[in-house]
C-alpha positions as CSV (number, residue, x, y, z in Angstrom):
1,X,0.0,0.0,0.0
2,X,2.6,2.5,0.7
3,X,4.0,1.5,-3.1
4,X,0.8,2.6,-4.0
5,X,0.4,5.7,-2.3
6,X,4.1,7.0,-3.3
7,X,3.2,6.7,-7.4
8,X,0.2,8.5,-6.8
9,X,2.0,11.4,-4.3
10,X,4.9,11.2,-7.0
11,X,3.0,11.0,-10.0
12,X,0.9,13.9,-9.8
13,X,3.4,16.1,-7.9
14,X,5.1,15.4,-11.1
15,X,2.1,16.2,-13.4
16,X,1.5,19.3,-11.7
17,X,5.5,20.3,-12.8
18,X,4.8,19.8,-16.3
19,X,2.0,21.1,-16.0
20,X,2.6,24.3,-18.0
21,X,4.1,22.0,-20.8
22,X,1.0,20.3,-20.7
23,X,-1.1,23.0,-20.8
24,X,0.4,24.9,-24.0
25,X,0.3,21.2,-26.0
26,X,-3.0,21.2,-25.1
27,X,-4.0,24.6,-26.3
28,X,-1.9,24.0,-29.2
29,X,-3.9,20.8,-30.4
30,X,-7.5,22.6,-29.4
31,X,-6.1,26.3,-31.4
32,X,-4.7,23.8,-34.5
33,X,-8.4,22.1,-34.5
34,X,-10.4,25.2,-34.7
35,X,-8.4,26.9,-37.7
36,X,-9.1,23.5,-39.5
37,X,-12.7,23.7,-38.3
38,X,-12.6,27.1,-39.5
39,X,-11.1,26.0,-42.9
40,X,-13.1,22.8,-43.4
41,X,-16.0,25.0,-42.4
42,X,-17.1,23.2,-39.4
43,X,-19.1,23.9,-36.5
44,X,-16.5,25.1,-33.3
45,X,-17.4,21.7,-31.6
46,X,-16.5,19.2,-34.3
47,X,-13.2,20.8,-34.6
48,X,-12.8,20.3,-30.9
49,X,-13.7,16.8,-31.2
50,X,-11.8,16.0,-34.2
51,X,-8.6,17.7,-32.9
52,X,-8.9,15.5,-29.9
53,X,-9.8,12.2,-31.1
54,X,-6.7,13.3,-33.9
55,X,-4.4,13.9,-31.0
56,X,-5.1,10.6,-29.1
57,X,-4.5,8.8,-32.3
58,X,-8.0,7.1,-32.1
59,X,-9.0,8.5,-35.3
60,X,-12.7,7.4,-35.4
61,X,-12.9,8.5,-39.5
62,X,-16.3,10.3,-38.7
63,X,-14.7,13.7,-39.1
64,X,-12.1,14.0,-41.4
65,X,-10.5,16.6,-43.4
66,X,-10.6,17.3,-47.0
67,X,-8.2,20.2,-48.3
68,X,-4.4,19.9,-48.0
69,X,-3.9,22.6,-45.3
70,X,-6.4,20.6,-43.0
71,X,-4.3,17.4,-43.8
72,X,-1.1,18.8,-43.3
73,X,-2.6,20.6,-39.7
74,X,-3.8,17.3,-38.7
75,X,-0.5,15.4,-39.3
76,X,1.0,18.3,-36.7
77,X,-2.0,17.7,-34.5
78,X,-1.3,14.1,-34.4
79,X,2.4,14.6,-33.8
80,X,1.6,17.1,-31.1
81,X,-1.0,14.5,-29.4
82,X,2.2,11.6,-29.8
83,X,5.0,14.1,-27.7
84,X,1.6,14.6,-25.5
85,X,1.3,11.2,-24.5
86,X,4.7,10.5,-24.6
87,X,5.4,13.1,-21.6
88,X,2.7,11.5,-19.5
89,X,4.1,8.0,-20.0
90,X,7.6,9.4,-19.0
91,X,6.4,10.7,-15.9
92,X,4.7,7.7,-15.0
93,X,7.7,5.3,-15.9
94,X,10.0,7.7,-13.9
95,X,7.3,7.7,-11.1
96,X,7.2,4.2,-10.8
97,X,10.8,3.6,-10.8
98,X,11.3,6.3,-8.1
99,X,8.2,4.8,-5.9
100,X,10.3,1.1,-6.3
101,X,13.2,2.5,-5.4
102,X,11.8,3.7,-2.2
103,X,9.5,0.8,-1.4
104,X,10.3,-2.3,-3.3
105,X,13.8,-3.1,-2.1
106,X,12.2,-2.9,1.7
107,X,9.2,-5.3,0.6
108,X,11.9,-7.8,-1.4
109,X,14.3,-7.7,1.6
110,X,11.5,-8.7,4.6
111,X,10.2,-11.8,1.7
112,X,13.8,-12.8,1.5
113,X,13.8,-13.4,5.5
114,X,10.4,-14.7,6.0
115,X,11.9,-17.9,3.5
């Protein structure tokens, strides 16, 4: 449990310091959808949902883009929602490894003597 409760401390202490990284990807990714909304002339909201489900890589093919600027945008919005992603997996990987470090040799050690 106290595993547990160090990745989540960790993790979100360490969310909350990329925070502002975060934050402009994010804005990025939602201003990049609405100038393709605005070009593809689309209602505000499908280009919100369209950037997002293009930034997450789910791609759902409901929405898509039909002139060459709006292609080109959503291959940036795309690559924006990858370095996205890949930041939050980083922090999590180094999160974990930091929370084992702490926790997991104690745990390992107290096994090894109850054998």
């Amino acid at each position: 449990m106290d595993f547990t409760i160090s990745f989540i401390e960790l993790f979100f202490w360490s969310l909350y310091l990329v925070s502002p990284l975060l934050l402009f990807l994010g804005l990025l990714v939602v201003a990049l959808g609405q100038i393709v909304a605005s070009v593809e002339k689309w209602k505000k909201f499908d280009g919100l949902y369209w950037s997002l489900v293009t930034a997450t890589t789910v791609g759902y093919g409901d929405i898509r883009p039909i002139k060459k600027r709006s292609k080109i945008l959503s291959i940036v919005i795309a690559f924006i929602g990858l370095v996205l992603t890949g930041i939050i997996i980083a922090v999590a990987l180094k999160t974990a490894t930091i929370a084992l470090e702490r926790h997991g040799n104690e745990q390992i050690i107290e096994r090894i003597k109850d054998i």
